[in-house]
ZALUM-794480 format. One record per residue (C-alpha): residue number from 0; x, y, z. Coordinates in steps of 0.1 Angstrom, whole numbers, plus 2048, in hexadecimal, padded with zeros to 3 digits. Layout:
NUM,X,Y,Z
...
REM end
This chain:
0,800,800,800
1,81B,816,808
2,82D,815,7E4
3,809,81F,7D3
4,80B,83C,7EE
5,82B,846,7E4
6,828,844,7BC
7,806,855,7BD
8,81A,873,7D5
9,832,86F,7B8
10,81C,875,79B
11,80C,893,7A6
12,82A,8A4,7B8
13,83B,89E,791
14,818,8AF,782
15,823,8CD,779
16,811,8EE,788
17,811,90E,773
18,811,935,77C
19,7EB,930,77E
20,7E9,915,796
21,7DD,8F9,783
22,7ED,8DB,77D
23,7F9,8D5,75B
24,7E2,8BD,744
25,7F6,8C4,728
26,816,8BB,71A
27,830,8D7,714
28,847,8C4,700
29,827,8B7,6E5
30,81E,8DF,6EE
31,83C,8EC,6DE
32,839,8D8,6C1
33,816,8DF,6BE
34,81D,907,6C0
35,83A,904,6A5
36,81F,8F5,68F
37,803,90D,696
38,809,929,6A9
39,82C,937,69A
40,81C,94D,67E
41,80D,963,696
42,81C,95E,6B9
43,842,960,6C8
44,84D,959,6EA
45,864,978,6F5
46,871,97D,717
47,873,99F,722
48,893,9A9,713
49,885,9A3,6F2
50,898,980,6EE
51,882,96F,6D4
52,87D,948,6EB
53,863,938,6D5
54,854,93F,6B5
55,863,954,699
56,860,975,6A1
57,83B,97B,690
58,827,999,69F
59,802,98F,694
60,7F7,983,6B3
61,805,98E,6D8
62,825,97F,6E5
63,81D,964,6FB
64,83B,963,714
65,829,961,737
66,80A,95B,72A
67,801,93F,746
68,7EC,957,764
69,7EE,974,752
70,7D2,990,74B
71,7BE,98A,72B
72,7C6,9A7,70F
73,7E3,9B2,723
74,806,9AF,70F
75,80D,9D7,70B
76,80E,9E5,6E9
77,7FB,9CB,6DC
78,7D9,9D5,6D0
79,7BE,9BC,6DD
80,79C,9B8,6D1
81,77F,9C9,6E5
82,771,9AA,6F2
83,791,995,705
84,79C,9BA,712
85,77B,9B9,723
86,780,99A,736
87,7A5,9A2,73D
88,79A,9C6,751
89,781,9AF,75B
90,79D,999,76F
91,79D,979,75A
92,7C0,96A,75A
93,7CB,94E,741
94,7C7,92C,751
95,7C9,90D,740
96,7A4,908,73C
97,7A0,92A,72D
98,7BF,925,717
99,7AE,907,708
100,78F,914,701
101,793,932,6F5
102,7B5,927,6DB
103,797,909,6CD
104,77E,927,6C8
105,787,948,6CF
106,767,95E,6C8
107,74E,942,6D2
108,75F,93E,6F2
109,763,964,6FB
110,73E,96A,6EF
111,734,94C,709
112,74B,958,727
113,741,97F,722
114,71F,970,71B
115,719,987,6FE
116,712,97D,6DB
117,726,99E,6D0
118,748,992,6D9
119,761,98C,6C3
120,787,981,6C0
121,7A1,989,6AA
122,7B0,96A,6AA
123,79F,957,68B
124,7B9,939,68E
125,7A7,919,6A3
126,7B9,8FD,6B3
127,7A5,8DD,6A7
128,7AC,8CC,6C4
129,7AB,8CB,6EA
130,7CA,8B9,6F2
131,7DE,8D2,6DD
132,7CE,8EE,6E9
133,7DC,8DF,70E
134,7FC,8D5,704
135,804,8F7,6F4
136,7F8,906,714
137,813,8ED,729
138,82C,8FB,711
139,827,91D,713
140,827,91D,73A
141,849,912,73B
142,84E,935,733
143,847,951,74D
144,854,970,75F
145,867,95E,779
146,87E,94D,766
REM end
């Protein structure tokens, strides 16, 4: 009994936690390969000297270093839509969950969550599926501020 203690102690002591303070469900290495595929034409990782950490330097979308527990529609000098600026000055923070939902359907999910039929994203790319749209987040928590 004591060895089923120990490896379940084990397995979620090795789960990782991110900024938010969820456990990850995700996996940030199949993240980062999932990002390189999908999210690089719009998206960079950039720490706060500018050092370019994922992606290839593209400007469409926001950078996404620190992303994990951060205010929505907050990246300065990057010119949100309406809609996920709402919810950011509203206090929403990226979590995992959000993450997820909003990267498989960005304007359906911010028209659900602000509950008005109005909403509407920028982001026109979707993530097809769930598991990506997790793994991407694992990856991109591995990035944050207190590195």
């Amino acid at each position: 009994m004591s060895k089923f203690i120990l490896a379940a102690a084990a397995a979620l002591l090795s789960t990782p936690v991110f900024a938010d303070g969820h456990a990850a469900t995700g996996d940030a290495e199949a993240g980062e390969q999932q990002f390189n595929r999908q999210c690089v034409a719009c998206h960079i990782v950039a720490d706060a000297d500018g050092e370019v950490l994922a992606g290839r330097n593209a400007r469409t979308g926001p950078n996404l270093y620190g992303i994990a527990g951060r205010q929505l529609g907050a990246v300065e000098g990057f010119r949100y839509g309406d809609s996920i600026v709402e919810l950011g000055e509203g206090g929403a923070v990226w979590t995992e969950e959000a993450f997820a939902s909003y990267v498989q359907d960005p304007t359906t999910w911010l028209r659900e969550v602000l509950e008005n039929d109005r909403a509407r994203s920028k982001m026109a790319y979707r993530v097809r599926n769930e598991q990506d749209a997790l793994d991407m987040y694992a990856f991109l928590a591995t990035f944050s501020a207190a590195e």
